[in-house]
N, C-alpha and C positions, 0 to 999 in steps of 0.2 A: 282387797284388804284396805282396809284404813284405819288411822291413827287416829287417839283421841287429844286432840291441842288445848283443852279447856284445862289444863292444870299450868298451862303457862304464865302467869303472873305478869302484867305490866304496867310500868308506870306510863302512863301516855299525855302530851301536852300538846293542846295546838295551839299554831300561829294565826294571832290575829290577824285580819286581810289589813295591808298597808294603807295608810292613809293616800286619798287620790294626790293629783298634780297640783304646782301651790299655784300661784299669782297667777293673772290672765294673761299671760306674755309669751311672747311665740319664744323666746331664748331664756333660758337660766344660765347663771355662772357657774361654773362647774369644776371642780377643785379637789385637789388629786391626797391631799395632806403631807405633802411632799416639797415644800417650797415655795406652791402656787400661793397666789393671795392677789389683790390690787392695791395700787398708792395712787397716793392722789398726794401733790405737791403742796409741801406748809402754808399755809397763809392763815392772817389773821382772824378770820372771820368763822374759821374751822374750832379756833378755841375759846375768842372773847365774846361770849354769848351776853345777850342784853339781861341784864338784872342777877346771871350766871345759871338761868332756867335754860333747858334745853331737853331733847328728845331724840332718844337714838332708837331706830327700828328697824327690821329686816325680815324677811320669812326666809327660814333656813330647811335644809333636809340633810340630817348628819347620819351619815352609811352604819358608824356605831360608833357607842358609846365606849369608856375605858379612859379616854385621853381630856389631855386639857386642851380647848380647839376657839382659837380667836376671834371675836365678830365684827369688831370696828374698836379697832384702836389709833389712840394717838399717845404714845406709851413708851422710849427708849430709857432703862432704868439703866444704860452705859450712858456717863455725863451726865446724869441723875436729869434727863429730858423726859420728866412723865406730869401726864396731865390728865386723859381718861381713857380708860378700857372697858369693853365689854365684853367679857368669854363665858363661855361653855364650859363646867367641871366636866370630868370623868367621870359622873356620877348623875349628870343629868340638870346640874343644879346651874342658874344662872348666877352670874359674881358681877361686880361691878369697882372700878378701882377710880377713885380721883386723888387728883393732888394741887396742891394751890402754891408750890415754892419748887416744883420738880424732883424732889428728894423725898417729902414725907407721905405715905400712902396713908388714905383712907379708904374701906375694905367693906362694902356693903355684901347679902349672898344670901339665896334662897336656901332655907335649912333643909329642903325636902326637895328631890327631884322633880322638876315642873318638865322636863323633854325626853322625848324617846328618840329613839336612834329610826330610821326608815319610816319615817311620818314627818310631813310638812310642818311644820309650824310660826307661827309669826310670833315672835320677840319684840318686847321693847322694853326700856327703861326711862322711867322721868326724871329729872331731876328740879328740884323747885325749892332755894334754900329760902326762900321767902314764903313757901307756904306753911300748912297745917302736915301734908302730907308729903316730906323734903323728900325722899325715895320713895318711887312704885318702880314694883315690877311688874308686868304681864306679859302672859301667854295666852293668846289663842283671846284676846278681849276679857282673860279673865284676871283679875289683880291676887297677887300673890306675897304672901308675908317676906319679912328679911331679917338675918341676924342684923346687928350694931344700931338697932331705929332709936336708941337714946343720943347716937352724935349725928351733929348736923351737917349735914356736905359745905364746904368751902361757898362762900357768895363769888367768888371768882374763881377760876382755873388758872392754872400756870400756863404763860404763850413761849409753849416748847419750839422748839423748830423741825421738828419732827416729822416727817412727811405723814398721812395719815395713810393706815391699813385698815383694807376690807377683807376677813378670813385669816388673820393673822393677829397673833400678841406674842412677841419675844419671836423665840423659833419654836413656835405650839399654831401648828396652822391646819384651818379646816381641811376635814375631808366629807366631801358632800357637796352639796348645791345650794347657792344663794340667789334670792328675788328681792327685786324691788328694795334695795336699801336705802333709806333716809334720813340726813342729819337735820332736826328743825330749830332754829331758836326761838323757841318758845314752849309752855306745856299743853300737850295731845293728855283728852283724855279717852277717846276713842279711838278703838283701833279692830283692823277685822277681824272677824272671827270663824271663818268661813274660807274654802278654797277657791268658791263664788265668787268671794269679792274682786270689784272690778280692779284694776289696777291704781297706784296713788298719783298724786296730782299735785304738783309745786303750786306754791305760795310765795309772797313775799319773805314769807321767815322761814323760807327754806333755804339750806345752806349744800348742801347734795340730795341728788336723787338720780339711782341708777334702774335701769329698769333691764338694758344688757340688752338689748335687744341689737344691736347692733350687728351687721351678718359678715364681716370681716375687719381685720385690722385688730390693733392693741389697743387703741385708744375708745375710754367710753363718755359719752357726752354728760353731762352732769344733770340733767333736765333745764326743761325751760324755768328758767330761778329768776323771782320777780327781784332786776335790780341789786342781785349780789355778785361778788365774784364768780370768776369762771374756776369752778374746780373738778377741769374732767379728770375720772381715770385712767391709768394706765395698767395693762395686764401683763403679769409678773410670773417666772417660771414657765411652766406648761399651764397657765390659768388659762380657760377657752370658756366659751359659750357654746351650751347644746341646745338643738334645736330637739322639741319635743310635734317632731311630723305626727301629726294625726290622731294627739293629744290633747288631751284640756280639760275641764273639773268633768269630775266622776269616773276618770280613767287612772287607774294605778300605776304607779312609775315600776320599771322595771326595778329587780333587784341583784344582782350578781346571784346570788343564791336563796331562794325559796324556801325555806325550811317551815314544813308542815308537821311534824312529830320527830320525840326525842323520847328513845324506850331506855331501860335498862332491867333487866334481868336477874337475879342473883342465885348464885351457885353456891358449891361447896369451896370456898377461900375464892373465892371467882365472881364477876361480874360480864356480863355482856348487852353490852350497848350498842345500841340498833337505830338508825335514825332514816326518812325520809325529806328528799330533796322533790317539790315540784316543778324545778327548774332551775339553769344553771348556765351562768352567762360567763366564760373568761375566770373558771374556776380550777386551780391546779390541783386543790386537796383541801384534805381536812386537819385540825390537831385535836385533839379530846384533853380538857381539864376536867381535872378531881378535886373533888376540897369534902372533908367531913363538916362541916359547917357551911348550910347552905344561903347565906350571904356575903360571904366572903374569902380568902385564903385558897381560893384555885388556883392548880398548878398544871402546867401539862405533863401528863405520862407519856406524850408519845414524844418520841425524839424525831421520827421523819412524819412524811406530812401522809396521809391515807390517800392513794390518787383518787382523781375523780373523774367524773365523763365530760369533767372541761367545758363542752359546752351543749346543752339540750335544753329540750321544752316537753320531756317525757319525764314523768314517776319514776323515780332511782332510791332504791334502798341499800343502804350500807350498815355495817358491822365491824367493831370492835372488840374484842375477849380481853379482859383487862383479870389480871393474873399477878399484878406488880404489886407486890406489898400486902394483899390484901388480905385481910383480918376478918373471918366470920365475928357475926353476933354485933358488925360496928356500920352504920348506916351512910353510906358512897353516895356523895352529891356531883351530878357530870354535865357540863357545857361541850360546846364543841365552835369552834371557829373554822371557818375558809380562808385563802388564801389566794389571791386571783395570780392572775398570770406576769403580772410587775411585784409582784413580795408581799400587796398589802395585805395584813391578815384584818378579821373584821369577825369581833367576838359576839355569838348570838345570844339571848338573853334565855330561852326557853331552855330548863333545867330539868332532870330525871333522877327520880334517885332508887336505889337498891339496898338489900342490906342480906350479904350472904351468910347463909349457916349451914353450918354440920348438919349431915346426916342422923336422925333421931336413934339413939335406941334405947330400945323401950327396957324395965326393970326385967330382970334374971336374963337377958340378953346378953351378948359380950362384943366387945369391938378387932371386928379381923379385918383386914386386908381383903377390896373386892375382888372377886374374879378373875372381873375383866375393865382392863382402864379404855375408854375410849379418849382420844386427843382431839382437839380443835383441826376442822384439814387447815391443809394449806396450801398455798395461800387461799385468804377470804377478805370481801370479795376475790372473787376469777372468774375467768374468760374462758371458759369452755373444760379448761385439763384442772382439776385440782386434787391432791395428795390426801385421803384417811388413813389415818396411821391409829393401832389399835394395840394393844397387849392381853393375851391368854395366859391365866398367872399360873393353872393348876392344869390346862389341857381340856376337853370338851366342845359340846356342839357351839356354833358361831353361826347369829345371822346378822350380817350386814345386807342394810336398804337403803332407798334415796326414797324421802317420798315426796310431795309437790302440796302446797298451801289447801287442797281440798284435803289432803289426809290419803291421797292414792299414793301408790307405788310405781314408780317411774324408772326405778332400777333393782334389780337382785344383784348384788354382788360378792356374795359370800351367804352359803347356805349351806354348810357341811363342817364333821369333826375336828378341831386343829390342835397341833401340841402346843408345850408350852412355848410361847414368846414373842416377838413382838414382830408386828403384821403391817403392811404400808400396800393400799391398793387406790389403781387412780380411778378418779372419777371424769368421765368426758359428757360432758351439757350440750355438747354442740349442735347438738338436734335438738332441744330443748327451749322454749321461751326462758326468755330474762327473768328473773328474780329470784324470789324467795324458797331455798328448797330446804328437809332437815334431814341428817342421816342418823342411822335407827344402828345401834348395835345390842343384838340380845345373846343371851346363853343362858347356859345353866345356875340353877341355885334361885332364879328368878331375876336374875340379872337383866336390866332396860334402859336404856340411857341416850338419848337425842339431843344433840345439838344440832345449830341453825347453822348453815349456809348459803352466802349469796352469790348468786351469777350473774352478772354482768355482761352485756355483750358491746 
């Protein structure tokens, strides 16, 4: 016997394949968002740029978005010691801060998200209070508009004494990896645009250039810099250098978690959301956000985390039955985040939405009370034993089945008359492959009702 699945309704989204590996360099800096960052020791030559034109670049890889996350500052608003910054919004957007007296900010900022989170990208900003074009931003070789382009950036900067940070602004510090960072005094108007490109190359007006390569110790060499001070780094926190063995452009960087589709479902006041992981590195669990408004105002419903299989390189499907609050006839918008095995969560962008309703009845009809209620088992996911709990409202014939993603039947467990009231029978997979299974409860009056169960091994 088999089931017919074509009345299942889904929202289905996939994941674009990650952008490959960035700069040509055997080590990236690698940075936990947790305290890690690099300094590099005050000096002159870091702030009082010739004519006040200078160039700050980097190629970044940010795990995800949500937060505000630092790129190269030289910026302590304690003892009003600020002079310039360059971060990353929460939102994707690049910002930029100078100041010419240490106290007063001026606030450049891309109106629109120029970055995605798990994609390489190279950054820069120009500054040129003497040109036509006093701020550029670009991404990836492309220049990108900004709010504030009616005031002009300071012709000099303030000489804070501020040690400079790389991956830090305030205590808002990257999470993700950084290549090849360089401070230049002077205006760059080309920069790569490609994971190709070869790695960068001091000059005279160059002021740092890290490239990390470096295969132990704290200390990073600043590059060969024609003629200026020495301004190595030093690595701060747990800030480390990962070596990318048997990597290099056109290979994908790994991701902690994989997510290739994000479903949901809708029921009667009910939703169920269904998602696919194709891999899973150092992953404790999952949390699911809602919002009815699907760019903004997500919340989580879940209070504990959903486990997960922590760590694999197989297809893993998971399910949540979301049943909190929820209102037929009003349309559920669902994210979901991971959480690796140190706390950090890391919110994915791929959204699903649902929108549960009532049961129809048609004119001269009347609204009773079904049957028979079938319940969510549980737990779901499970590992071989999971609980179906059912209710017989008036008494009559009961089938309960398990059947498997072709529409066969893989289990009978209940095929005979039962009185009235409520029923709990278990289910064991343990002979069974992993995944995706649905149980079937039927009876009388025309009674038919499937929901999804996942097995996990």
């Amino acid at each position: 016997m088999k089931i017919g699945l074509s009345s299942i309704v889904i929202s289905l989204v996939l994941l674009a394949t990650p952008a490959a590996w960035g700069a040509m360099n055997t080590y990236v800096l690698d940075l936990d968002g947790n305290g890690d960052y690099v300094s590099s020791t005050d000096a002159d030559n870091l702030t009082n740029f010739t004519d006040g034109s200078f160039t700050l670049q980097a190629w970044i890889f940010l795990q995800q978005l949500g937060y505000n996350y630092g790129i190269i500052s030289k910026w302590e608003q304690t003892g009003n010691q600020r002079s310039y910054s360059l971060m990353v919004t929460s939102t994707g957007q690049l910002r930029l801060y100078l100041s010419d007296d240490g106290s007063t900010t001026y606030t450049w900022q891309t109106p629109a998200t120029v970055l995605m989170s798990d994609t390489w990208h190279h950054i820069a900003v120009v500054v040129n209070p003497g040109g036509s074009d006093k701020i550029e931003f670009y991404v990836d070789d492309v220049e990108y508009a900004h709010s504030n382009s009616g005031t002009d950036p300071p012709s000099s900067l303030y000489n804070n004494t501020s040690d400079l940070w790389v991956g830090r602004y305030e205590n808002a510090y990257l999470w993700g990896y950084m290549d090849e960072v360089r401070i230049t005094d002077d205006v760059i108007t080309s920069f790569p645009d490609a994971v190709t490109t070869q790695p960068l190359q001091a000059n005279s007006d160059t002021e740092i250039l890290y490239h990390f390569n470096e295969e132990s110790g704290n200390a990073l060499d600043y590059g060969t810099v024609g003629g200026n001070p020495n301004n190595p780094g030093v690595l701060q926190g747990d800030a480390g250098r990962r070596s990318w063995s048997g990597l290099g452009p056109g290979n994908d960087l790994p991701l902690p978690v994989t997510l290739v589709a994000l479903m949901a479902v809708g029921g009667d006041a009910s939703v169920t959301v269904s998602w696919v992981t194709e891999s899973e590195i150092d992953n404790l669990g999952f949390y699911i956000y809602r919002s009815t408004n699907q760019e903004s105002g997500y919340e989580r419903i879940t209070s504990e985390l959903i486990p997960s299989q922590g760590f694999t390189m197989a297809t893993q499907t998971y399910e949540y039955f979301d049943e909190r609050d929820v209102i037929n006839s009003v349309t559920y918008y669902y994210k979901i985040s991971d959480v690796d095995i140190i706390g950090r969560e890391r919110m994915h962008q791929m959204i699903a939405s649902a929108t549960p309703m009532a049961p129809v009845v048609l004119p001269g009809e009347t609204i009773s009370l079904a049957p028979y209620q079938l319940s969510q088992n549980y737990p779901n996911p499970f590992n071989a034993i999971t609980t179906i709990r059912y209710y017989v409202r008036h008494g009559g014939e009961v089938s309960l089945s398990v059947y498997n993603l072709q529409g066969e039947v893989v289990a009978k467990l209940v095929d005979e008359s039962q009185d009235t009231g409520e029923y709990f029978h278990e289910f064991d997979g343990s002979q069974l492959p992993a995944g995706l299974y649905f149980v079937r409860l039927q009876g009388e009056y025309g009674y038919d009702n499937v929901k999804k169960m996942l097995f996990l091994k």
